[in-house]
C-alpha positions as a Markdown table, in Angstrom:
| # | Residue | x | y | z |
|---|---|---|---|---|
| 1 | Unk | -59.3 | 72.9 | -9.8 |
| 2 | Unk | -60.0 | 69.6 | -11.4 |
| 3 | Unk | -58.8 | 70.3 | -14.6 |
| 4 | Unk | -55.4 | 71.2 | -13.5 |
| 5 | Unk | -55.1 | 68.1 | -11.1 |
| 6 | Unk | -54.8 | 69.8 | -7.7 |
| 7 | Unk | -52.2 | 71.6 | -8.7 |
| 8 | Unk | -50.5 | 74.0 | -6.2 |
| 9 | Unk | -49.2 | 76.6 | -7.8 |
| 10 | Unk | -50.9 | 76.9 | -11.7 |
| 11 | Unk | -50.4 | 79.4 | -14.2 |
| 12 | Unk | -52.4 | 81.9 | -15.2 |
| 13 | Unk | -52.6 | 82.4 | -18.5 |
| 14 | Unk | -55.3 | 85.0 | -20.8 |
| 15 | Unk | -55.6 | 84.9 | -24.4 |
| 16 | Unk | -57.2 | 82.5 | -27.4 |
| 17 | Unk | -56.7 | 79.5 | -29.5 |
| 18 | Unk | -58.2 | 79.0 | -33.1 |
| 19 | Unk | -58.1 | 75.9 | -35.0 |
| 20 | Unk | -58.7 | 76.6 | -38.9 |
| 21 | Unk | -58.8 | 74.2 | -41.9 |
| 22 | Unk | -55.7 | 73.9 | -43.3 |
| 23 | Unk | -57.2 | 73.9 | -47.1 |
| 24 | Unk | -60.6 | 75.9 | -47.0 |
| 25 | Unk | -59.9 | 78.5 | -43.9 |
| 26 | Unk | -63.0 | 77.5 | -42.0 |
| 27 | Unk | -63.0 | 77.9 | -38.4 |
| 28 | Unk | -62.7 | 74.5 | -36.7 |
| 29 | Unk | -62.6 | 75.4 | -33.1 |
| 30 | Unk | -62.2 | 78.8 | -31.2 |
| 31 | Unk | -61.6 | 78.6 | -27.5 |
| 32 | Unk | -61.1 | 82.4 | -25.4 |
| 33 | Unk | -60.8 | 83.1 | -21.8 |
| 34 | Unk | -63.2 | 86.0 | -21.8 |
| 35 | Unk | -65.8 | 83.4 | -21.8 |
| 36 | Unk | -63.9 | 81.5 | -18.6 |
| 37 | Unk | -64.3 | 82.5 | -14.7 |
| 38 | Unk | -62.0 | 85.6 | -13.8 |
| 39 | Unk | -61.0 | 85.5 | -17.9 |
| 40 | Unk | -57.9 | 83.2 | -17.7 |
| 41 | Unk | -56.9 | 80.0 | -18.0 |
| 42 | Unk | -55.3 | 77.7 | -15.2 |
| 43 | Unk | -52.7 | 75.4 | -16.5 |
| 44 | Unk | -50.5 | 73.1 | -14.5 |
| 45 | Unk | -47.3 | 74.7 | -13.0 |
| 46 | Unk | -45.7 | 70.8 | -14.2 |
| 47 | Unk | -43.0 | 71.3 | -11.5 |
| 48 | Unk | -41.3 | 67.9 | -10.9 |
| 49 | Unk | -40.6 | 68.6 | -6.6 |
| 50 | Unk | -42.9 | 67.4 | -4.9 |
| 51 | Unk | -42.0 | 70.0 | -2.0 |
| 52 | Unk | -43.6 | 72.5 | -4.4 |
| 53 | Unk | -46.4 | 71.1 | -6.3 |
| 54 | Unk | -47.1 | 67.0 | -4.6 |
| 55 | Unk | -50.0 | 66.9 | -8.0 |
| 56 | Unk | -47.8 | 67.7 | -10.6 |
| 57 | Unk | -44.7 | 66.4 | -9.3 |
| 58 | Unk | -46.6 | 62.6 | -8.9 |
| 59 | Unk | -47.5 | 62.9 | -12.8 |
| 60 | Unk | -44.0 | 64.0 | -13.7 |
| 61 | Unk | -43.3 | 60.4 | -11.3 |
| 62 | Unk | -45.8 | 58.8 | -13.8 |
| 63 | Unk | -43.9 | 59.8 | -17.1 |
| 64 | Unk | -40.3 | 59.5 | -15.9 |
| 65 | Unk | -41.8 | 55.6 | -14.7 |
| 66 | Unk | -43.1 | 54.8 | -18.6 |
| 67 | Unk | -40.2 | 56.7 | -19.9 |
| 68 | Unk | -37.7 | 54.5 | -18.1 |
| 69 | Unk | -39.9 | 51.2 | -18.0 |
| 70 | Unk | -40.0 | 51.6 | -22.0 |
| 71 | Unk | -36.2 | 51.7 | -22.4 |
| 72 | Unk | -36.3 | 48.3 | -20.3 |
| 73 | Unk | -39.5 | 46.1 | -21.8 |
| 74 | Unk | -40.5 | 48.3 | -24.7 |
| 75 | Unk | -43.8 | 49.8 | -25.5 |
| 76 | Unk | -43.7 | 53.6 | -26.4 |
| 77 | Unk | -42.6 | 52.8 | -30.0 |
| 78 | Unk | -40.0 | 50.7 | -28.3 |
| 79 | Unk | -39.8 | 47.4 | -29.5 |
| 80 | Unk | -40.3 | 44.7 | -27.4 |
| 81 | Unk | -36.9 | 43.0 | -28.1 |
| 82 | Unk | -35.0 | 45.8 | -25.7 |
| 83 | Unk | -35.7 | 43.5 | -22.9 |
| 84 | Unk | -33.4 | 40.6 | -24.4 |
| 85 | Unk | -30.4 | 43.4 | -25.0 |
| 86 | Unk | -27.0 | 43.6 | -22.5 |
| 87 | Unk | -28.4 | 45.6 | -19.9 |
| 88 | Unk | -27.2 | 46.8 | -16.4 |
| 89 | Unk | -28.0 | 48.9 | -13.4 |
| 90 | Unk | -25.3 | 51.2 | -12.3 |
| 91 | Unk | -24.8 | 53.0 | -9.5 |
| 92 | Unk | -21.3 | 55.9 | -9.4 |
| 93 | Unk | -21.1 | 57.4 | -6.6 |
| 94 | Unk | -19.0 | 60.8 | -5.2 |
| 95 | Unk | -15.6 | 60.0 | -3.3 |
| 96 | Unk | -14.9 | 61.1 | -0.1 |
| 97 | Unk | -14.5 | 64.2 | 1.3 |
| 98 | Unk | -14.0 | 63.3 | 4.4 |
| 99 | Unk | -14.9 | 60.8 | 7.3 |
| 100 | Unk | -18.9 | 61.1 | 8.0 |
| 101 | Unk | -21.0 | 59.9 | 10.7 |
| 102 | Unk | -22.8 | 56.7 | 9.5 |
| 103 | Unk | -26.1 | 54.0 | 10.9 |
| 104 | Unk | -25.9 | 50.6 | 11.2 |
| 105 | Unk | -22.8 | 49.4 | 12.8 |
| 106 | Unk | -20.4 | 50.4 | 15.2 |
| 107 | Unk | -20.1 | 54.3 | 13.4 |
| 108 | Unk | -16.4 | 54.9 | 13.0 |
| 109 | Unk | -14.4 | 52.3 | 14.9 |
| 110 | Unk | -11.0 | 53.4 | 16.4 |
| 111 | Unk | -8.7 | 51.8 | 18.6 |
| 112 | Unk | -6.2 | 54.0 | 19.2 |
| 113 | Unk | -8.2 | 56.8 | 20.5 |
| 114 | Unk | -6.6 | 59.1 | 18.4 |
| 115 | Unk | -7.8 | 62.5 | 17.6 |
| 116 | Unk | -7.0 | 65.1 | 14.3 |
| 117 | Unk | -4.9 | 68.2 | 14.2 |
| 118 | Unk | -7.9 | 69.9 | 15.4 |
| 119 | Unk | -8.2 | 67.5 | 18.6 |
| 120 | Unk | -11.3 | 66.2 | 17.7 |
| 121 | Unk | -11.2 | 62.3 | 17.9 |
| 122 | Unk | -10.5 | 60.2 | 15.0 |
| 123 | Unk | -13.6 | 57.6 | 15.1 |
| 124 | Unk | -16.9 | 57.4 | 16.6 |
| 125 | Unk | -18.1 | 54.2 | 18.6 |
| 126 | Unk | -21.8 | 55.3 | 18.6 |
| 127 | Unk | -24.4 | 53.3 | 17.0 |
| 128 | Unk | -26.4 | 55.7 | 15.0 |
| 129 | Unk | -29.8 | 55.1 | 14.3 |
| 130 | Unk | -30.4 | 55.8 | 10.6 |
| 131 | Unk | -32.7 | 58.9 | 10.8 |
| 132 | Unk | -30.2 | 60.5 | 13.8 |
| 133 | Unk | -29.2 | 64.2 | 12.3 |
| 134 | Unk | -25.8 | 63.8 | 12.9 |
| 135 | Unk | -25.6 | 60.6 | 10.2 |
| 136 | Unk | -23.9 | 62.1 | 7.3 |
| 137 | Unk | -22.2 | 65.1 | 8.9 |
| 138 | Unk | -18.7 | 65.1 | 9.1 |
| 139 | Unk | -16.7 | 64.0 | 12.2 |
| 140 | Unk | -14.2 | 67.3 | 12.0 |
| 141 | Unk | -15.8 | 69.9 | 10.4 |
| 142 | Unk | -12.1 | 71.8 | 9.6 |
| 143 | Unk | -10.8 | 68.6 | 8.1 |
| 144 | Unk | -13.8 | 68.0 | 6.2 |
| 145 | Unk | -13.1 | 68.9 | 2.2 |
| 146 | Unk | -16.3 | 71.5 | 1.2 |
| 147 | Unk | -14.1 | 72.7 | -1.5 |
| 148 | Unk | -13.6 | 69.8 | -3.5 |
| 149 | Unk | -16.7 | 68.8 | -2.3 |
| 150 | Unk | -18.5 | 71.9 | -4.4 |
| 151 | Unk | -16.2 | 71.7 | -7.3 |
| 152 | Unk | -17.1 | 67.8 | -7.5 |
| 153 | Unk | -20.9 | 68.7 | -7.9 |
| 154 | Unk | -19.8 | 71.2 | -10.7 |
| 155 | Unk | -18.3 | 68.8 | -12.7 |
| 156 | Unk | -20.7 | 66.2 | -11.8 |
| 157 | Unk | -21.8 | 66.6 | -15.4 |
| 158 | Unk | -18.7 | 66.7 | -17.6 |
| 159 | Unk | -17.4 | 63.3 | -15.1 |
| 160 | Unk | -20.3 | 61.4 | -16.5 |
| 161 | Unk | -19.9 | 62.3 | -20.2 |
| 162 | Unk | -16.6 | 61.5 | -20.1 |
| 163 | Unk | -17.5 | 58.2 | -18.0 |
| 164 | Unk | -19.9 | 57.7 | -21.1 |
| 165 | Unk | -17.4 | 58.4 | -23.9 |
| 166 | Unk | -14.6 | 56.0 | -22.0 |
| 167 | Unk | -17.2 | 53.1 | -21.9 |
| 168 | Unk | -17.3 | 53.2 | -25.6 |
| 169 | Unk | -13.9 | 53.3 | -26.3 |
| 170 | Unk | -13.4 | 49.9 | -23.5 |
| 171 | Unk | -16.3 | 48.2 | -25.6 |
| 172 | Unk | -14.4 | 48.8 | -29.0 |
| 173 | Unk | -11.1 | 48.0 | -27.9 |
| 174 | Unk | -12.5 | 44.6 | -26.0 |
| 175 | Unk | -13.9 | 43.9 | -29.5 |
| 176 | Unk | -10.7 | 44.6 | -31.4 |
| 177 | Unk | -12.6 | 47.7 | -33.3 |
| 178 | Unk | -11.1 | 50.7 | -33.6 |
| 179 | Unk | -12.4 | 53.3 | -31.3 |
| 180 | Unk | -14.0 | 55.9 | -34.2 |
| 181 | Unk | -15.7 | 53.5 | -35.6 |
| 182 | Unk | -17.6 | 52.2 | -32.8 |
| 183 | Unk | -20.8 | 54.1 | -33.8 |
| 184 | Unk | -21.1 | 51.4 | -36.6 |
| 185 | Unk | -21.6 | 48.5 | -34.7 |
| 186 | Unk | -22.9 | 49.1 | -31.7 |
| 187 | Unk | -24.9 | 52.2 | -29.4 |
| 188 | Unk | -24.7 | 52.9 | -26.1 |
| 189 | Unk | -28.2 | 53.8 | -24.7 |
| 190 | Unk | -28.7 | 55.4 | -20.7 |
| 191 | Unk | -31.1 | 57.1 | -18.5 |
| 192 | Unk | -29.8 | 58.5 | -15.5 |
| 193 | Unk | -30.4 | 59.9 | -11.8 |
| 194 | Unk | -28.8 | 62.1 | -9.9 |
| 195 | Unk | -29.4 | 61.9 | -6.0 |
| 196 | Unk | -28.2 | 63.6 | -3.2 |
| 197 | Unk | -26.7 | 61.0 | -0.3 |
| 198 | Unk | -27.1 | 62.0 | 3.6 |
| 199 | Unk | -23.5 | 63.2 | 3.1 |
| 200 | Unk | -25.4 | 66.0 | 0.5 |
| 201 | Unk | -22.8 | 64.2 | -2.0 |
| 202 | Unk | -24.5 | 63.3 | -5.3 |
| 203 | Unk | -24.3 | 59.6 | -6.5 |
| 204 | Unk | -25.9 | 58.4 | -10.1 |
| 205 | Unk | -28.2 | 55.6 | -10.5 |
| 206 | Unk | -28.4 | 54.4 | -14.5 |
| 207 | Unk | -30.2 | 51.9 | -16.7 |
| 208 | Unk | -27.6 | 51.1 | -19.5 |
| 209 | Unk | -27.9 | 49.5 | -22.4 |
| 210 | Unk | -26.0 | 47.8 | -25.6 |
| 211 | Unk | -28.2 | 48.3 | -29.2 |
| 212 | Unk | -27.3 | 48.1 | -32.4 |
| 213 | Unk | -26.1 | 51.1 | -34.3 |
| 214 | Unk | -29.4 | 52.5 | -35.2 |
| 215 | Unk | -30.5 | 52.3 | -32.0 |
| 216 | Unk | -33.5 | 50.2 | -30.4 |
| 217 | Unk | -34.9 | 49.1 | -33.6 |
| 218 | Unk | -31.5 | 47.1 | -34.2 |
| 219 | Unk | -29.7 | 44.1 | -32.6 |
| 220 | Unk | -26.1 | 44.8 | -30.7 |
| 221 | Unk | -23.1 | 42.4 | -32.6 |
| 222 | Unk | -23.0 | 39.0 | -31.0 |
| 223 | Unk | -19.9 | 40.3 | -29.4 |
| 224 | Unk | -21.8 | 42.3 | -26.9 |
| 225 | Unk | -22.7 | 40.8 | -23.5 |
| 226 | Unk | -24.3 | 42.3 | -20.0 |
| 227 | Unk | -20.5 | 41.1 | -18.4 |
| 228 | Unk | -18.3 | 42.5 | -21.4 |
| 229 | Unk | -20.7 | 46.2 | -20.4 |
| 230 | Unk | -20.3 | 45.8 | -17.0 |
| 231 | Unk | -16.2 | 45.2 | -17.2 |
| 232 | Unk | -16.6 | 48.3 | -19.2 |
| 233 | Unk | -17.8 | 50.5 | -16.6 |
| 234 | Unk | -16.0 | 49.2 | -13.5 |
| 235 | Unk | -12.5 | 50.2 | -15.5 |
| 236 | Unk | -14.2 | 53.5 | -16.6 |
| 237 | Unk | -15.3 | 54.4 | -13.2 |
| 238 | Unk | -11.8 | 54.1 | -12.4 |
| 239 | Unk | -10.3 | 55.7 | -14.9 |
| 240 | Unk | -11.9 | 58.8 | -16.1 |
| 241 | Unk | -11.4 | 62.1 | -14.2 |
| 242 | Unk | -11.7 | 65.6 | -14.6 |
| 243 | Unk | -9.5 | 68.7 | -13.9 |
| 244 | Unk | -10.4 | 72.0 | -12.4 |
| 245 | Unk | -9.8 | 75.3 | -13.8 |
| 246 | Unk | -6.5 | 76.5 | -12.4 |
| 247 | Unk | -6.6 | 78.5 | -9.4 |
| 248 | Unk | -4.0 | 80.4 | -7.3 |
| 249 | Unk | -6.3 | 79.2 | -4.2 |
| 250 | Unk | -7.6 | 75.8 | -4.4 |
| 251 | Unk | -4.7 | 74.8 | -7.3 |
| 252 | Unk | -5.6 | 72.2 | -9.9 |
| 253 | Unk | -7.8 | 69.4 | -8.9 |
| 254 | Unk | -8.2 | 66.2 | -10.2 |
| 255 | Unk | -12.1 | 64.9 | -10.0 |
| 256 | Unk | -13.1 | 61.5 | -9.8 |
| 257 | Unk | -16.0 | 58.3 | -9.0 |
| 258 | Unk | -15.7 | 57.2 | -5.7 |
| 259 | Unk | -14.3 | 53.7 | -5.2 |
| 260 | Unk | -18.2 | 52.9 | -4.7 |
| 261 | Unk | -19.5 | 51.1 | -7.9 |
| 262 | Unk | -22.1 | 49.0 | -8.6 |
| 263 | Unk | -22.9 | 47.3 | -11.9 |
| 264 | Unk | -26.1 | 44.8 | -12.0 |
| 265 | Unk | -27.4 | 42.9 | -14.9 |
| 266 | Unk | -30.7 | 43.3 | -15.9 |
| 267 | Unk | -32.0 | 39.6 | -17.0 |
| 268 | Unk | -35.1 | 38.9 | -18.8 |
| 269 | Unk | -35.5 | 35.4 | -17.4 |
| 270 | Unk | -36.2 | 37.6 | -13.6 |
| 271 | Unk | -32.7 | 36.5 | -12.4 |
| 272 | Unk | -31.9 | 40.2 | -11.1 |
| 273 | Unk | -33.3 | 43.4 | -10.2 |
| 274 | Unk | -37.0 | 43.7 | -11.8 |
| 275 | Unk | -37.4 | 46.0 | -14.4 |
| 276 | Unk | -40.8 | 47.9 | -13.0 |
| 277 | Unk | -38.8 | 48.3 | -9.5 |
| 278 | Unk | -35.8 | 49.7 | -11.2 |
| 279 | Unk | -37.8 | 52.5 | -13.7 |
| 280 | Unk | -40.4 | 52.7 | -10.3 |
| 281 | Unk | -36.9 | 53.5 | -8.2 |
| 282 | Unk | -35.8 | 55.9 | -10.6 |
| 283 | Unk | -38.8 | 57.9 | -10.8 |
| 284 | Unk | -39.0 | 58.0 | -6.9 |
| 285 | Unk | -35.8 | 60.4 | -7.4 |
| 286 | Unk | -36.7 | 62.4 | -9.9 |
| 287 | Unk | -39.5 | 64.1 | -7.8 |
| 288 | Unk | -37.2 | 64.5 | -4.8 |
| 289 | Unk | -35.5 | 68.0 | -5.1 |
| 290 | Unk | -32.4 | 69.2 | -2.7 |
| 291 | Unk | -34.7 | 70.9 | -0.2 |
| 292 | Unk | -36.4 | 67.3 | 0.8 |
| 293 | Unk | -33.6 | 65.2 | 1.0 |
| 294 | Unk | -32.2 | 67.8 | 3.4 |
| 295 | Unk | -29.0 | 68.7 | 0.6 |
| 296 | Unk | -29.5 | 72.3 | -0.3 |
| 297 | Unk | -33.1 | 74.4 | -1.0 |
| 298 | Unk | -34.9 | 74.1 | -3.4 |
| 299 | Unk | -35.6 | 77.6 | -4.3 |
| 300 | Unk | -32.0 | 80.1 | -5.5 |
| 301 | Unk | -30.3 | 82.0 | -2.9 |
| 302 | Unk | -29.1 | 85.5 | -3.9 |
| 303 | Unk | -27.3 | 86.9 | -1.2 |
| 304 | Unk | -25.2 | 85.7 | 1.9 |
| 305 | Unk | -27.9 | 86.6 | 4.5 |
| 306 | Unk | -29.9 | 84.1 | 2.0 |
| 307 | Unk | -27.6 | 80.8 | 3.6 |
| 308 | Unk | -27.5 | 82.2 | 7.0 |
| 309 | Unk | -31.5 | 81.8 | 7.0 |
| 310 | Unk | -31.9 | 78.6 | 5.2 |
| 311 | Unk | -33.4 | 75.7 | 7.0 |
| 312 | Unk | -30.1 | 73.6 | 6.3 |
| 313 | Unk | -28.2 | 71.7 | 8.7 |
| 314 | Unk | -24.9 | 73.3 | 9.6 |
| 315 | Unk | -22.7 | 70.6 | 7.4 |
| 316 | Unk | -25.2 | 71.8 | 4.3 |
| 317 | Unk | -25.0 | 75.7 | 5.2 |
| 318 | Unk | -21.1 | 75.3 | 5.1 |
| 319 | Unk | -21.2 | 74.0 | 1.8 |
| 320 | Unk | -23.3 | 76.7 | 0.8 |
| 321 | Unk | -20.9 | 79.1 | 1.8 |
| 322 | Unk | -18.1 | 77.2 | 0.2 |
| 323 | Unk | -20.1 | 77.4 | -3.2 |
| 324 | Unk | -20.8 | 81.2 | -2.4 |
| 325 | Unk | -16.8 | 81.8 | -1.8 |
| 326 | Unk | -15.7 | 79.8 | -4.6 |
| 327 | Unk | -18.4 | 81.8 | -6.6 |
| 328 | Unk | -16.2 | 84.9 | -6.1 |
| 329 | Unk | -13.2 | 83.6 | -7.7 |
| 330 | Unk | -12.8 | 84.8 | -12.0 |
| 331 | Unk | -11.7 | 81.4 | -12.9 |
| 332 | Unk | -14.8 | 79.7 | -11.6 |
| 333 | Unk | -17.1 | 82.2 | -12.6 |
| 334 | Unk | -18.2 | 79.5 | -15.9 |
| 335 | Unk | -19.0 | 76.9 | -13.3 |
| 336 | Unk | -22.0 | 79.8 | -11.6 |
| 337 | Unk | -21.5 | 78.4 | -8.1 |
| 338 | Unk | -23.3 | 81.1 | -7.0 |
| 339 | Unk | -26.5 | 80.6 | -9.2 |
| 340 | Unk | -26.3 | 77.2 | -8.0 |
| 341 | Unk | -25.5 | 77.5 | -4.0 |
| 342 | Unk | -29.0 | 76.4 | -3.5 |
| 343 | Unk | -28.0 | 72.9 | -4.8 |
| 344 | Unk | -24.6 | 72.8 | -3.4 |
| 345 | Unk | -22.9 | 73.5 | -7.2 |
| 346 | Unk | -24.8 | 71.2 | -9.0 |
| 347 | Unk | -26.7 | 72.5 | -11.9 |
| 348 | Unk | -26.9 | 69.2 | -14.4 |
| 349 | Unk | -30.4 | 68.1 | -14.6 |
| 350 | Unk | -31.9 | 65.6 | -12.2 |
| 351 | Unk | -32.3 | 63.2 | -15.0 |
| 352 | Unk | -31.1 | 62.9 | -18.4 |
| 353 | Unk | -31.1 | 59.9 | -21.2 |
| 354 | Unk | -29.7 | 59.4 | -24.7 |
| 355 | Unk | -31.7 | 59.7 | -27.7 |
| 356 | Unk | -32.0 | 56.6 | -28.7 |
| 357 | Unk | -32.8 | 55.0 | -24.9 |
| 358 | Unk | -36.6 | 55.4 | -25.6 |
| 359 | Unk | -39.3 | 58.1 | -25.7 |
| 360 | Unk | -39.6 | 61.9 | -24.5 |
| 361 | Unk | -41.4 | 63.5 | -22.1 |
| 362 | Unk | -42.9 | 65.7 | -25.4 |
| 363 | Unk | -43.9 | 62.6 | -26.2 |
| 364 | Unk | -45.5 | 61.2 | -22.9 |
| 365 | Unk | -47.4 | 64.4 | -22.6 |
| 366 | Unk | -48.9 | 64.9 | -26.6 |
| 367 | Unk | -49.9 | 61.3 | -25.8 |
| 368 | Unk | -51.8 | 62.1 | -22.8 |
| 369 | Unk | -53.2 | 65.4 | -24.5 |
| 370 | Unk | -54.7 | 63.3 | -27.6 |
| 371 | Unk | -56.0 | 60.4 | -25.1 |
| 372 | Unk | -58.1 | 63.2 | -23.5 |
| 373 | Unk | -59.3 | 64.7 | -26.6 |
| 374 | Unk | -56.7 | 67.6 | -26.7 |
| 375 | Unk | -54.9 | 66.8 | -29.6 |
| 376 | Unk | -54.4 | 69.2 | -33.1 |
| 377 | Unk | -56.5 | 68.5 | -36.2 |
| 378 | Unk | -55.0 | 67.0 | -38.8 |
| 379 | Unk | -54.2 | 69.3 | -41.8 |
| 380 | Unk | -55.5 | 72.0 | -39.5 |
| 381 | Unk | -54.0 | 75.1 | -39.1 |
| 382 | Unk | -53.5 | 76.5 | -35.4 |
| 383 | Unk | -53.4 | 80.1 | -34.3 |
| 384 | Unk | -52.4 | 80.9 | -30.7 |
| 385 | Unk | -52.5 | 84.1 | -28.6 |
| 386 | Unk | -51.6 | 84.0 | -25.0 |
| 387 | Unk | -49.8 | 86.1 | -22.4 |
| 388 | Unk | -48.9 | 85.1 | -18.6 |
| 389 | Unk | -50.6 | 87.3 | -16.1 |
| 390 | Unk | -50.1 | 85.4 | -12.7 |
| 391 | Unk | -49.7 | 82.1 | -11.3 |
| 392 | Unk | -50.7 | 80.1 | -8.0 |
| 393 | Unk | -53.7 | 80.5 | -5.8 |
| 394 | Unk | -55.7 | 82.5 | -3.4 |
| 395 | Unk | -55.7 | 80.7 | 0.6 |
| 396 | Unk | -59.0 | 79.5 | 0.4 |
| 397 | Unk | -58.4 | 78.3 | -3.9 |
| 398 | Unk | -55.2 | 76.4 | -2.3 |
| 399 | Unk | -57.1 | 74.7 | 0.1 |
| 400 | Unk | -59.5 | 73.5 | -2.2 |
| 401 | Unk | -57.0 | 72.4 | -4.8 |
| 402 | Unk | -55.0 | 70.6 | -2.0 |
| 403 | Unk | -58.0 | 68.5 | -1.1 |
| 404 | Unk | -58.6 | 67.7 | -5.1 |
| 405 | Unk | -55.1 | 66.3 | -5.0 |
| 406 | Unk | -55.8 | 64.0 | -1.9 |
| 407 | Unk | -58.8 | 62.6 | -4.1 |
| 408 | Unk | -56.7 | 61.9 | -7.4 |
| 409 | Unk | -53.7 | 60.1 | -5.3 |
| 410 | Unk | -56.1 | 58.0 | -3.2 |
| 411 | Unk | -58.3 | 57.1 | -6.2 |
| 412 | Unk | -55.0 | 55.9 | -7.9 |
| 413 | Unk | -53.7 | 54.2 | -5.0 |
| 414 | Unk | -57.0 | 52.6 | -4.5 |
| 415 | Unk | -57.0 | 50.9 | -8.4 |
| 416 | Unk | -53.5 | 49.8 | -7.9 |
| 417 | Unk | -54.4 | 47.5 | -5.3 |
| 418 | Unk | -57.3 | 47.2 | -7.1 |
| 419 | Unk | -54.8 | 45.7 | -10.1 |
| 420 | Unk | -52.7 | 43.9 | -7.6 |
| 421 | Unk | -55.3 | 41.8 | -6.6 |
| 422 | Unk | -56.6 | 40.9 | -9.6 |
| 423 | Unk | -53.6 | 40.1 | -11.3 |
């Protein structure tokens, strides 16, 4: 249980490993599970939700928190001169599909007491606290769009590459280049986040930033500044959009970045958002999947008696159903709604960054592997032979490895105040 960190669901794996010398053939190391309890192996499951594995999701935290936090200060064969670079927080967020119930203030304000073709009234003058179920759910229900709501999330991907490729093109053209040849002064670097809003509309949190042309090893032209960037990406949030695939139903649809956008500098003298709370922020997301935040499940669904049962709310089950229906249609089937009703269409990775931001998760992990004496040989030669014969644990294994777990986190939380207070 130890050696797999408390982790909920491991895999079990049977087989052998044997490490050779590269030059002379001699048997360096021979490790094989018939010599282990049961004759397996436990590995971690390395699932990043915490709703299915709270062990390995907090080290998958861990790594997405370095592999931000190196794109930002450096370390990680990053240099340390990143920090001084044009960088910016961003935040794009999904338009609106409709009017939603929201906390704080006065909900929805209206006068007039008007109500919608559907005699439903028009605003809400309830004060909402903000963990009241009704905050994101729509005020009409029939006027609400789930459609382009669902087709949003399934071009939440292609929106952002195009967002990427039109902030280029604004940073050459504001530097009198010519848009090709962009590549040759200058790089765009990003990591980003998706997360799913109480609406259960995805919005994008992203650390961007302006290196030379080789990347982080090399300064960005004198022309490029944090403001010049962020002028750049308020006029490509604007701008860019995406089409849907024709359809004798829904028609043609034209996708877009809500009017929401934020666009902070990053400044090394402190006079902005902190760069540990930004990649700590980040990571916080990445370990969050649709079941938690109460947007979707986070396990597939694959039939219609599959939504009906899903502990959703009623707003999330009808998008859901909207993904399934949509599913149906030939000219959506490359979009897989259906594969992906569980997350309400989307099927883009929680987080993804550009090569050249900073390191890998490959990399985090052989890291950690060599730091705890796991690493290959040198000039050796490695010859693997292992087959998958289960995964998770028995009820009483699970409570054991659940209580593991507890001991990890608390040690950890215990030295960070340790850190804090010696710092």
């Amino acid at each position: 249980m130890t050696a797999t960190g408390g982790c909920a669901h491991p895999v079990h794996l049977s087989g052998s490993t044997t490490t050779l010398d590269g030059t002379t053939g001699e048997i360096l190391h021979h490790y094989d599970t018939r010599h282990e309890p049961g004759e397996r192996l436990l590995v971690r499951c390395r699932n990043r939700r915490a709703t299915v594995c709270p062990a390995c999701s907090r080290l998958h935290a861990g790594d997405t928190f370095h592999l931000v936090r190196a794109g930002l200060l450096g370390g990680k064969n990053v240099p340390a001169t990143v920090r001084h670079r044009p960088r910016l927080f961003v935040t794009l967020t999904a338009p609106s599909f409709g009017p939603v119930h929201r906390s704080g203030e006065t909900c929805r304000p209206r006068r007039d007491g008007g109500t919608c073709e559907h005699g439903r009234p028009l605003g809400c003058g309830a004060v909402h606290d903000p963990h009241a179920p009704v905050i994101g759910h729509p005020l009409c229900a029939d006027c609400y769009d789930y459609t382009g709501h669902v087709l949003w999330h399934a071009h939440a991907s292609k929106l952002w590459d195009r967002f990427v490729i039109d902030v280029r093109r604004r940073l050459a053209s504001s530097a009198g280049l010519v848009q090709s040849h962009f590549a040759e002064h200058a790089r765009l670097s990003f990591a980003r986040v998706a997360e799913y809003q109480k609406r259960a509309a995805l919005h994008v949190h992203a650390v961007v930033r302006l290196d030379g042309p080789s990347g982080a090893d090399d300064e960005p032209p004198d022309w490029a500044t944090a403001e010049l960037l962020a002028d750049a990406v308020h006029a490509s949030a604007r701008r860019v959009l995406v089409h849907t695939p024709y359809s004798l139903a829904v028609g043609d649809l034209a996708l877009r970045w809500g009017a929401q956008v934020d666009a902070r500098p990053l400044r090394a003298n402190g006079d902005g958002p902190d760069d540990d709370a930004v990649a700590a922020y980040v990571a916080k997301y990445v370990t969050k999947g649709a079941g938690e935040t109460g947007a979707g499940t986070d396990y597939p669904v694959t039939t219609w008696g599959d939504i009906q049962s899903a502990p959703v709310s009623d707003h999330v089950r009808t998008l859901m159903r909207a993904c399934w229906r949509l599913g149906d249609l030939p000219e959506y089937e490359p979009l897989r709604l259906r594969d992906w009703t569980h997350t309400l269409g989307y099927r883009g990775h929680i987080l993804t960054k550009s090569r050249a931001y900073s390191t890998t998760y490959a990399a985090l992990r052989a890291e950690r592997a060599h730091h705890i004496g796991h690493a290959d040989t040198r000039d050796a030669v490695t010859e693997r032979h292992w087959r998958y014969i289960g995964s998770g644990h028995t009820p009483g294994a699970a409570l054991i490895a659940a209580g593991v777990a507890e001991d990890i986190a608390t040690n950890r939380e215990i030295a960070r105040e340790q850190r804090e207070v010696f710092r």
